[in-house]
C-alpha positions, 0 to 999 in steps of 0.5 A: 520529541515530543512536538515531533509526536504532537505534529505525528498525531495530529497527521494520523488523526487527518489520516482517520479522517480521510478514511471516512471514520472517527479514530482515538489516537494514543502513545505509550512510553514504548513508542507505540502509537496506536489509531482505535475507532470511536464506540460503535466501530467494529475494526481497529486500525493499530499503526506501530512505529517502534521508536525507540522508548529513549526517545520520547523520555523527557526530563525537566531542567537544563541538563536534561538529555537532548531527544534524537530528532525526527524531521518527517515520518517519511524521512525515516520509513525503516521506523515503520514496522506495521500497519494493519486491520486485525483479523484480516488476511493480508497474504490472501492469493486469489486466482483461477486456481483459488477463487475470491468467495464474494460470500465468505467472511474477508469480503463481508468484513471487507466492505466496512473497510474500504475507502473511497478516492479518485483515479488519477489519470480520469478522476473515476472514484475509485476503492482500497482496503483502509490500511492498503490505502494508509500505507500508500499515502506514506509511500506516496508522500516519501517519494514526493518529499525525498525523491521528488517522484508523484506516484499515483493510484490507478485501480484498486478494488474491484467488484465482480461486476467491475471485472466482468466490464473490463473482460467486455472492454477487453473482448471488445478490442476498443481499449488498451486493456491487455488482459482481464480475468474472469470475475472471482479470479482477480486479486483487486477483488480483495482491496489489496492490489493497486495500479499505480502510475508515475506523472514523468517526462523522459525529455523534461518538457511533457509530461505524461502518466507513465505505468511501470512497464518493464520497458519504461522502469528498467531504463528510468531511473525514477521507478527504479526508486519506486521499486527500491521503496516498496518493501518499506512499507509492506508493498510488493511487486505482485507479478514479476516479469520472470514469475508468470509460470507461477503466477499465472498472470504476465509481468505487470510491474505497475501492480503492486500488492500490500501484504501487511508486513514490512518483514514480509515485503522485505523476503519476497522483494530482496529474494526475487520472489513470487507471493506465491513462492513465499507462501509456498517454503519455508526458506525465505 
């Protein structure tokens, strides 16, 4: 067990590193394993994996107690409780009823959190909130691994100037966009909603980027374990193609929200959910 954390460290530390800062990694005979910025960094990054404290006891000698054995991080996702900047507001709601205040506090702590990566469908840089992208890259890597499945990273965080070049694009009718809301009234502004997108051939032969449009998931069954998944690593559907009274915003499988807790994804998701109506009783 204790090469498994050995091997567990070091991938967290890469981790760090592909975020764009420096991080001390520490356990504790709890399991709790724990990813803080050098001094001079003003977030911590605290990742808890709830391994069972007996599984990382050691004693000397031959008839010490055999540890349970762990192969892959991503073989065992239900370990994963909670990745998270503290102080951050991960079920944030933001839409015409509820603007995104560019000025307010999320947004300012927001940009020293953003990590930078690339659109896989063109290669555009791209951004993601840091803990967002985190628990991504463990989804990622748990469908390639296990299921076999390369799903991408499309769209993530947008300014406003990004929004209104999109309302363009869409005004303009010369792109696939189907819709664009206004600057401030758009979700991606909080680094927390992604477009993903699925590299799949439906006759083996070509291969395409595929978004999970109704149309196409209900009837694969390669986004059906996508969306099986989700939950599991704090990831909800974000517009349900039943909820778009509540929500404003036509179903849109292929977005997908992090809001910060497994618990959490796991009420919306197997209750059939909005963000919306979670947030909105008490009874889920």
């Amino acid at each position: 067990m204790r090469r498994y954390l050995s091997i567990l460290l070091i991938f967290l530390m890469f981790s760090a590193m592909l975020a764009g800062c420096s991080y001390t990694v520490t356990t504790d005979d709890d399991g709790n394993i724990n990813v803080n910025p050098v001094p001079g960094e003003k977030q911590n990054l605290n990742i808890n994996l709830n391994l069972p404290s007996d599984s990382i006891k050691t004693s000397d000698g031959d008839n010490a107690a055999e540890a349970p054995k762990y192969e892959s991080i991503y073989k065992t996702p239900h370990d994963v409780d909670e990745i998270t900047i503290p102080g951050r507001d991960y079920l944030i709601v933001v839409n015409k009823d509820n603007p995104y205040d560019f000025d307010g506090d999320y947004n300012k702590d927001l940009q020293k959190d953003l990590v930078f990566t690339v659109n896989a469908v063109d290669g555009d840089v791209m951004a993601v909130e840091k803990a967002t992208f985190l628990a991504f890259t463990m989804l990622q890597r748990d469908l390639r691994e296990n299921d076999g499945i390369n799903l991408q990273l499309y769209d993530g965080y947008r300014t406003a100037e990004d929004q209104k070049f999109l309302q363009e694009l869409y005004a303009s009718g010369d792109s696939n966009i189907t819709w664009a809301n206004d600057p401030g009234n758009s979700e991606h502004h909080t680094g927390l909603l992604l477009d993903v997108v699925m590299w799949f051939s439906e006759d083996g032969e070509n291969y395409e980027w595929y978004s999970a449009s109704p149309e196409r998931w209900e009837k694969i069954d390669e986004f059906k374990t996508v969306f099986g998944k989700l939950a599991d690593y704090g990831f909800i559907v974000r517009y349900p193609e039943d909820k778009a009274d509540i929500t404003g915003i036509e179903g849109k499988s292929f977005e997908i929200r992090f809001v910060g807790s497994k618990e959490i994804a796991h009420k919306i998701m197997d209750n059939g959910i909005c963000l919306e109506e979670y947030l909105a009783g008490d009874e889920y």
